[in-house]
N, C-alpha and C positions, 0 to 999 in steps of 0.2 A: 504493500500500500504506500503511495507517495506521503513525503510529508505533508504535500496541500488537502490531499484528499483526507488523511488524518486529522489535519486541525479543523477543517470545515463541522466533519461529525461532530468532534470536542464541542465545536460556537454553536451544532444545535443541538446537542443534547444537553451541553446551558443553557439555552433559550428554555427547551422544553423544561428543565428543571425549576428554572425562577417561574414560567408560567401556572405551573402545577401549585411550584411552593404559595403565589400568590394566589390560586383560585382556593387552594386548601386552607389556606391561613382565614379566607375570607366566606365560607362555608355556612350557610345559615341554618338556622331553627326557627321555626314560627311561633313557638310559644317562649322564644329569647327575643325574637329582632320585630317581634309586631305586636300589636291590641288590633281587637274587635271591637268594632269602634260603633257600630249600628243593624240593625237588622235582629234584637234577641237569639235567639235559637237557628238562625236562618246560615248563621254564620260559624265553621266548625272547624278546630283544629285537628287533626287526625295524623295516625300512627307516630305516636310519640313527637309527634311535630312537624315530620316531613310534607305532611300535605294539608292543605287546608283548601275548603269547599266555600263558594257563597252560593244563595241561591236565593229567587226571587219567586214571589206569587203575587198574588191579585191586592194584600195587603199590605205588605214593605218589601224593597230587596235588603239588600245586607252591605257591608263594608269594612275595611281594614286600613288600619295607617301601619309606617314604623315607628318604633321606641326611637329611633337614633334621625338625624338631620345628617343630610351629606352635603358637600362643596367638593364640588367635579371629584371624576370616578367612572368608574363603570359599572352598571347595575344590569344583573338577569336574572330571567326569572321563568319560568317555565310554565305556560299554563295550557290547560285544554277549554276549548269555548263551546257555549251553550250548541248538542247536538239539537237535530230535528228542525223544527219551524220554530226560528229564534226572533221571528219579527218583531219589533218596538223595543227587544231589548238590546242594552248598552251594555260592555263589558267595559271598566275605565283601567288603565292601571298609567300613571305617571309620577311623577315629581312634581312637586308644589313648596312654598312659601307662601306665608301667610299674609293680610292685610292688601286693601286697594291696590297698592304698588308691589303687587306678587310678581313672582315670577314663577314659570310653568311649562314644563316639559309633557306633551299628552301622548299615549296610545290610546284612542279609543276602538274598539269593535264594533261594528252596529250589526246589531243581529239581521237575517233576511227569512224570508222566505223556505221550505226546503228544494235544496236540489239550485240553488241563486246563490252566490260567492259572498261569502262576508266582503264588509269593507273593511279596510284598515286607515283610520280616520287619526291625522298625525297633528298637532300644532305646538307652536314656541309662545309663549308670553313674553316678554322682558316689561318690566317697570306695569304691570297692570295694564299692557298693550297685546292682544293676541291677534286675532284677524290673518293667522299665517297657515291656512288649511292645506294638506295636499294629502289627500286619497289615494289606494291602492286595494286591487285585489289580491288574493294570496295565489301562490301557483301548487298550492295544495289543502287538502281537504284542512282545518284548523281544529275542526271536532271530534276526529279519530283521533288523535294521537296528541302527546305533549310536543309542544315547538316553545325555542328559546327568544322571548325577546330582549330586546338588549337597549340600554340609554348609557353610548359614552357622552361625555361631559367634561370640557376643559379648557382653559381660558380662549382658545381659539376656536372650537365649534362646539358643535350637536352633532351626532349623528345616532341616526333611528336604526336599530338590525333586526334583521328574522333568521333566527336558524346564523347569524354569524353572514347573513347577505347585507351587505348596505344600500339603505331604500332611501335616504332623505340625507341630507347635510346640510345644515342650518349654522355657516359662517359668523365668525365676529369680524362684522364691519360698520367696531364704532369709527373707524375713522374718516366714515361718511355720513357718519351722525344718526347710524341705526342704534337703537339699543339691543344690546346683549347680556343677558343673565350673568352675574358674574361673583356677587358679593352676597345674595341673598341663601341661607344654607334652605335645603330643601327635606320633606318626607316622603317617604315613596306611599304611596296612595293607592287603595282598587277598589272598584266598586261593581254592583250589579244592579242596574234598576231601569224602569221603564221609563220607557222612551221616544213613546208613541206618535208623538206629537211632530217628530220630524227624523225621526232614524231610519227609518226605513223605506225608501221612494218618496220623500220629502213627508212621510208621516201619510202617507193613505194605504199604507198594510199596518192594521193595528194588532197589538198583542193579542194570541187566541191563546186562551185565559184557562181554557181546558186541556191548551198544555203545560202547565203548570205545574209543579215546582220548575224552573228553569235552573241548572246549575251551570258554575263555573269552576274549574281543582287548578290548584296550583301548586309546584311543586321546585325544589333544587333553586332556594333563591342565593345568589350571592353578591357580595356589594366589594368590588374591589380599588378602593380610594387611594387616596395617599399617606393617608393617615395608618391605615391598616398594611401600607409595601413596608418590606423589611432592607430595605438597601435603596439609597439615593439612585440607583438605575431605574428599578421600576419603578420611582414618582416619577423621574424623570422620562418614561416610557407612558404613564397616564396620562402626564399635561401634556405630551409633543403628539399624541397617538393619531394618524389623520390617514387618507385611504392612499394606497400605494398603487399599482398601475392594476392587480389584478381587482380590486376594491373601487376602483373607477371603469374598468369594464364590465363590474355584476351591476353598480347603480346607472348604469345606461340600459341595462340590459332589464333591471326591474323597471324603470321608469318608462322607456318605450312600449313594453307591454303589459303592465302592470299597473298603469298609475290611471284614476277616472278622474284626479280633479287635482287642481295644480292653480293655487291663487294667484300664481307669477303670469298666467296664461289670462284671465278673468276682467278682459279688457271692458266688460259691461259692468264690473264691479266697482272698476276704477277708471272712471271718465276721466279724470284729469291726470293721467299719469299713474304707470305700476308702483309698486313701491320701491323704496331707491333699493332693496337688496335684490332684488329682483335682475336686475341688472349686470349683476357681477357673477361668474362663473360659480356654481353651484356645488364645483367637486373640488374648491380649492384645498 
């Protein structure tokens, strides 16, 4: 074996080593890293804490925050969504800070129809401003099975992942006098509840109430900050972390055919002008 060939495996099975050590380090528990926050009985932690269920009926849905507040990081979270005719309902799971001038990180789901694609329904807040929507459908079923979603988060972007694909990247460009989330620490947040009124074909498929309980599980949450890396490389690998060439050819590649709605496109929305982020290359 050559020497170059030898050191290369050495640099990644260090690589894979700090990634491990940092995903292990940062390993969650549900009955450690959250409260049930609403919903009575609706809302359940289970096997010893790895999984927790919400679910919604005709009377409340349910809800979960975290015990801890994060500032940039990377957060996943695994969950399976409402199977069947999940019409009117919302599955919410993001990042939030509190008061007027919050800031907010969203995945929403909106539930459909059966046999009709969920939507995956994304937006930014900065400073109590959101108005930053862009939609996607998934290129797989989301009901069968657990899929990873992911919010990294770091002085220069957002980026939104499914399953470790990059589907959205939400840039800081205050230096054209956009705001960007930056200072406010945030909770991770998830909800289930109805939503009738416009989730689903603008709100004219309403909740069928007789299928009911509707649930949502989720499962293998982990929160990988800077707080919680064990060595100046992986902070320093959290705050720089942005998409490489092969991460700019999956989000061309989900966005081409995958995305239904895109505010940067929404020239009826915005008569006088997109807005100024809109503007600048999206996979910077």
């Amino acid at each position: 074996m050559s020497t170059t060939s030898s050191s290369l495996q050495i640099s990644l099975l260090l690589s894979l080593f700090i990634f491990t050590s940092l995903v292990t380090l940062s390993a969650g528990n549900f009955y450690q890293d959250f409260d049930i926050t609403w919903g009575d009985n609706r809302a359940k932690i289970l096997d010893g804490g790895q999984l927790l269920t919400l679910s919604l009926d005709e009377a409340s849905g349910s809800g979960f925050q975290s015990k801890n507040e994060y500032l940039f990081g990377r957060i996943d979270m695994q969950i399976k969504l409402v199977a069947g005719n999940s019409a009117g309902t919302v599955t919410a799971y993001y990042l939030s800070s509190q008061g007027p001038t919050h800031d907010e990180i969203d995945f929403e789901f909106l539930g459909n129809l059966s046999g009709d694609p969920y939507i995956v329904h994304t937006n930014v807040f900065s400073q109590g401003k959101g108005n930053r929507e862009q939609q996607f459908h998934l290129w797989f079923d989301p009901t069968k099975a657990f899929h990873t979603y992911s919010i990294v988060w770091n002085t220069q972007r957002i980026m939104f992942l499914v399953d470790n694909i990059p589907i959205r990247v939400f840039n800081n460009l205050e230096s054209i006098g956009v705001p960007f989330p930056k200072s406010q620490p945030m909770r991770i947040y998830s909800s289930l509840w109805n939503a009738d009124d416009w989730a689903t074909r603008g709100g004219l498929v309403k909740t069928d109430w007789t299928k009911a309980p509707f649930t949502a599980s989720y499962r293998n949450f982990k929160a990988s900050t800077v707080s919680t890396s064990t060595n100046s490389l992986q902070a320093s690998e959290l705050q720089d972390q942005a998409l490489g060439a092969t991460g700019r050819n999956r989000i061309r590649w989900v966005q081409k055919k995958y995305m239904v709605y895109n505010y940067c496109t929404d020239f009826k929305r915005f008569p006088e002008g997109l807005p100024s982020e809109c503007k600048r290359s999206r996979f910077l």
